[in-house]
C-alpha positions as CSV (number, residue, x, y, z in Angstrom):
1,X,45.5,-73.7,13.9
2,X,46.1,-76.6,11.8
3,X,47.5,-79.8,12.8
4,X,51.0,-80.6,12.4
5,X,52.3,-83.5,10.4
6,X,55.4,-85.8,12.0
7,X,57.2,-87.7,9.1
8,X,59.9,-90.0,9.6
9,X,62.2,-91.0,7.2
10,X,63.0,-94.7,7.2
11,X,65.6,-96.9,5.9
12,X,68.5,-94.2,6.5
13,X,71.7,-96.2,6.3
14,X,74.4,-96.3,8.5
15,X,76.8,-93.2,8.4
16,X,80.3,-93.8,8.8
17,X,83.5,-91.2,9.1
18,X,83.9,-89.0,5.8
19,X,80.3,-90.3,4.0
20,X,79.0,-87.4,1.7
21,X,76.1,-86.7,4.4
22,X,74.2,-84.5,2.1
23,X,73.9,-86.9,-0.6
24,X,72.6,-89.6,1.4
25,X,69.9,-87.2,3.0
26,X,68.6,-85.5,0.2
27,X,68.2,-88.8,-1.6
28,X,65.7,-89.5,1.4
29,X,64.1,-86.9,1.7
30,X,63.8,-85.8,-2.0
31,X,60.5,-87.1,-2.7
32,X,58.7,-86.1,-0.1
33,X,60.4,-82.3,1.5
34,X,58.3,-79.6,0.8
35,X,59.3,-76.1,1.0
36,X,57.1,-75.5,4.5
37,X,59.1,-77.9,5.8
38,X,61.0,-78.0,9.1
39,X,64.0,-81.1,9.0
40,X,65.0,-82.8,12.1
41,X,68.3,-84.4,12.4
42,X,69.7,-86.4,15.3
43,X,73.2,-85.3,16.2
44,X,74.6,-88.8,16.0
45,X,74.9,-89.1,11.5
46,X,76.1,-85.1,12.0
47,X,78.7,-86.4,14.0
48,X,79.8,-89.5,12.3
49,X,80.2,-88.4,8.8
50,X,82.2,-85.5,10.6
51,X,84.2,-88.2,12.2
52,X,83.2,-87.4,15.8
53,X,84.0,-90.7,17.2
54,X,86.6,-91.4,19.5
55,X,88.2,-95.1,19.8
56,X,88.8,-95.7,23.8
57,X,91.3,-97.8,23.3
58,X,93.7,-94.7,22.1
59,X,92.5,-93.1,25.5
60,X,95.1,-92.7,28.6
61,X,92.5,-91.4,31.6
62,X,93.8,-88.9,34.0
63,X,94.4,-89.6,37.9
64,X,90.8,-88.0,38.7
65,X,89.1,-90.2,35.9
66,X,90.7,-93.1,37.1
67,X,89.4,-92.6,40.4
68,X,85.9,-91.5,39.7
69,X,85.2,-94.2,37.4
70,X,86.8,-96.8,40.1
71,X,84.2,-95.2,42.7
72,X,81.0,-96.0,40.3
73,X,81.8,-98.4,38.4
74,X,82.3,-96.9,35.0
75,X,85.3,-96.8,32.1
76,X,87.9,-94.4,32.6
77,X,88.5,-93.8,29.3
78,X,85.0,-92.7,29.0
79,X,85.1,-90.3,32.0
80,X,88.6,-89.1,30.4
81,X,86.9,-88.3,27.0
82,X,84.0,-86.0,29.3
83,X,86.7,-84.2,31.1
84,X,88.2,-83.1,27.6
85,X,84.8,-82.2,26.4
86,X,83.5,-80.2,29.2
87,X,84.5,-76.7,29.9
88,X,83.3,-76.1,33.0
89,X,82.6,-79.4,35.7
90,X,79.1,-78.2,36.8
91,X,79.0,-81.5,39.3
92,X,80.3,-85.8,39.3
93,X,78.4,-87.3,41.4
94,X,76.7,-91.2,41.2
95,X,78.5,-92.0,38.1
96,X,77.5,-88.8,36.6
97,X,79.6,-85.8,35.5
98,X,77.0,-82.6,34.6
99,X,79.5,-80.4,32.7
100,X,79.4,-77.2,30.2
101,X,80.6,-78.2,26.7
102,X,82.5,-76.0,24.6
103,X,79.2,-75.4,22.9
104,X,78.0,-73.5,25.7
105,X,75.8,-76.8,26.7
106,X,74.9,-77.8,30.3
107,X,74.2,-81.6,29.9
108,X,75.3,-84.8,31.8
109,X,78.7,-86.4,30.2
110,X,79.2,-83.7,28.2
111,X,76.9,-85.3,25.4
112,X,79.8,-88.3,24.9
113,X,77.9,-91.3,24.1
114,X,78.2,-94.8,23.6
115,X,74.6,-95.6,21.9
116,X,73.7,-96.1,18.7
117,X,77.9,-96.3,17.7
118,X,79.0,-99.4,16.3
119,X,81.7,-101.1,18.4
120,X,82.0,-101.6,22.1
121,X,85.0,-99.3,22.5
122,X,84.1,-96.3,20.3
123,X,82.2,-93.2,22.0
124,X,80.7,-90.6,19.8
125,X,81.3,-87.2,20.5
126,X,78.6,-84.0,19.2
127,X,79.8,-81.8,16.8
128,X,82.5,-79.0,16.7
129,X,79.7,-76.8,15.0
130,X,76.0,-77.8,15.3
131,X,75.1,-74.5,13.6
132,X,77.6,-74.8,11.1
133,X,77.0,-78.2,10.5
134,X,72.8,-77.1,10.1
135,X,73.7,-74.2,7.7
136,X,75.7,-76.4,6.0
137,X,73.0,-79.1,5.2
138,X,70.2,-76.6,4.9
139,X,72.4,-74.8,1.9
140,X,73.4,-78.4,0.4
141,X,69.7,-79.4,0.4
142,X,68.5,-76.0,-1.4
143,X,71.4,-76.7,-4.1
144,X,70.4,-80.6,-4.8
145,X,66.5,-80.6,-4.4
146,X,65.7,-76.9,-5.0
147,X,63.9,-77.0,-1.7
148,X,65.1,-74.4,0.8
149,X,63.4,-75.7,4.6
150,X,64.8,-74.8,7.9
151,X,67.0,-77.7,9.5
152,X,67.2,-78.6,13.1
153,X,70.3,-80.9,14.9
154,X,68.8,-82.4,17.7
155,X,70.1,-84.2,20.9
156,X,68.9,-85.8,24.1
157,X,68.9,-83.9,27.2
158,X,67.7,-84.5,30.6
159,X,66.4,-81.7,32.4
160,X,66.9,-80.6,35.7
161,X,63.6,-80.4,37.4
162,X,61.6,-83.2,35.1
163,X,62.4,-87.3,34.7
164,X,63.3,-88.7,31.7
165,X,65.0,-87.3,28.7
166,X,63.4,-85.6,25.9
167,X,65.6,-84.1,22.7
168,X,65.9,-80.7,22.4
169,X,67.8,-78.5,19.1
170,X,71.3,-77.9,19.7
171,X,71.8,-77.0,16.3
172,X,69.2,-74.8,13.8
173,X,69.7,-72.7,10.4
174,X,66.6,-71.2,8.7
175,X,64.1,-70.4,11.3
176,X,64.2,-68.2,14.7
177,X,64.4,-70.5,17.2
178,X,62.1,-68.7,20.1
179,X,59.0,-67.4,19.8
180,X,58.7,-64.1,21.5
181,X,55.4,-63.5,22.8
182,X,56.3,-60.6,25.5
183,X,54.3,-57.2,25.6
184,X,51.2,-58.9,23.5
185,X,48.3,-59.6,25.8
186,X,46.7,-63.1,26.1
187,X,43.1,-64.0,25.5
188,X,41.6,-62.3,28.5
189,X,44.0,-59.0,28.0
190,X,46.4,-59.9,30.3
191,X,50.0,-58.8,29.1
192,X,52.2,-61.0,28.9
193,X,56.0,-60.2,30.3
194,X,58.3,-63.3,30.1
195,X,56.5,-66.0,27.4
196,X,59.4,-66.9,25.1
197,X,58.7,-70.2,23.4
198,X,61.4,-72.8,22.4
199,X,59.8,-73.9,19.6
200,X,62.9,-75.3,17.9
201,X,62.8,-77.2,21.2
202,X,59.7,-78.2,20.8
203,X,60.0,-79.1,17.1
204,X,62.7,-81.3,18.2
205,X,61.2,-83.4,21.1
206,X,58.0,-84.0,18.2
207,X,60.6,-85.6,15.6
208,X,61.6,-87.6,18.6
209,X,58.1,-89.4,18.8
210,X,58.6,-91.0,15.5
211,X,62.3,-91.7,15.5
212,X,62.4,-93.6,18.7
213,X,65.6,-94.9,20.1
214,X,66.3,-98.2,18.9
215,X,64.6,-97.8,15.8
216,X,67.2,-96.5,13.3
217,X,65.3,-93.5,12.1
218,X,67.8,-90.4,12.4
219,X,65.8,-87.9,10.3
220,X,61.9,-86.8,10.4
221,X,60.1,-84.5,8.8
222,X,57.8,-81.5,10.7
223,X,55.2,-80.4,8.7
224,X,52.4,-78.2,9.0
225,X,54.3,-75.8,11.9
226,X,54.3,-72.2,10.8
227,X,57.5,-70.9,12.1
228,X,59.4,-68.1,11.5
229,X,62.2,-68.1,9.4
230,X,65.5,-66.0,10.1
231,X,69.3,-66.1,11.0
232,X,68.7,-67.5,14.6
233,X,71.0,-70.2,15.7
234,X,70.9,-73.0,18.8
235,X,73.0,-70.6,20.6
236,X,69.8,-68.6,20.9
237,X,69.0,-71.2,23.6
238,X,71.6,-71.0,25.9
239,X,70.8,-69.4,28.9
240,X,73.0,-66.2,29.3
241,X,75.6,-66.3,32.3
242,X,73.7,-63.9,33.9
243,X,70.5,-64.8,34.5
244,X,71.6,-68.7,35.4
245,X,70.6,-68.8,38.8
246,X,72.5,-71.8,39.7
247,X,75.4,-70.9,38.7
């Protein structure tokens, strides 16, 4: 296997509610996206541009808001915003609410965030559409640059039995997302009955290593990964219903 090349694209500017997000990326990435490309995009200019930011200040929290965030020490109106963006309340516990999005996405505070957002009382949301919002880019991209390369939204997650964060694809257009390596056999013959890879996953957490966190570098640029392309989607992830076993 060849190596894989991470790229990331420097000197992206800041996005703002209604900026023409496709412009601003393909004049970034123009010179350099090849066509065996994979794009990596944080979550945070996807949301922005869309105008997923909520001002807290506009925020009246709810009785059970109030009296969580009183109990640990965090801003109702940011507890308020979770509630409204979780489906399901999975667990709040130590200043913590794990919650199902609409998405479909287990994750803690329902992906509302106050990093990386200018102004102190402004929380950014993810977006309605991940996928859509992918597609979207992927499409504008092919029509600009005449380059037609897979795009992946990604976000940070914790994960349940592992420290630390590590971003995963919440959002993908132009590749399959999993790499299904049941009834083949492995190097020694065994067969092998439950191997699917999340390789837009994985794709994902490797643009992470060379965006960082506090240094302004929303996009990257995987090169080198053969992937297959196809109609999957980030909903492709979720676990189904019924075979979460803590449910």
């Amino acid at each position: 296997m060849k190596g894989i090349e991470l790229i990331p694209v420097e000197g992206f500017p800041e996005v703002r509610p209604g900026d023409d997000l496709d412009a601003l990326i393909a004049e970034a990435v123009g010179g350099t996206l090849r066509p065996s490309d994979v794009l990596v995009v944080t979550h945070k200019v996807m949301s922005k541009a869309e105008g997923r930011l909520v001002d807290l200040r506009t925020v009246e929290p709810s009785a059970l808001a109030k009296g969580y965030a009183t109990r640990w020490g965090k801003d109702p109106r940011q507890i308020e915003v979770v509630l409204r963006e979780s489906r399901r309340v999975v667990r709040m516990d130590r200043g913590v609410v794990i919650s199902e999005t609409h998405h479909g996405f287990v994750c803690a505070n329902a992906g509302v965030d106050a990093s990386n957002v200018p102004g102190e009382d402004t929380v950014c949301l993810l977006p309605v559409d991940p996928d859509g919002s992918a597609a979207r880019l992927r499409g504008a991209l092919a029509g600009r640059l005449g380059v037609e390369v897979p795009v992946v939204v990604s976000d940070s997650f914790g994960r349940a039995w592992r420290f630390g964060i590590t971003d995963i694809a919440i959002g993908v257009s132009g590749m399959d997302p999993l790499a299904d390596y049941r009834g083949q056999n492995d190097p020694h013959g065994y067969p092998m009955e439950a191997s699917v890879l999340a390789v837009a996953d994985e794709i994902a957490a490797a643009a992470e290593l060379v965006m960082g966190k506090t240094d302004a570098v929303p996009l990257a640029i995987v090169r080198g990964y053969a992937y297959e392309g196809g109609s999957g989607t980030g909903k492709d992830l979720l676990m189904p219903p019924e075979r979460d076993m803590f449910r």
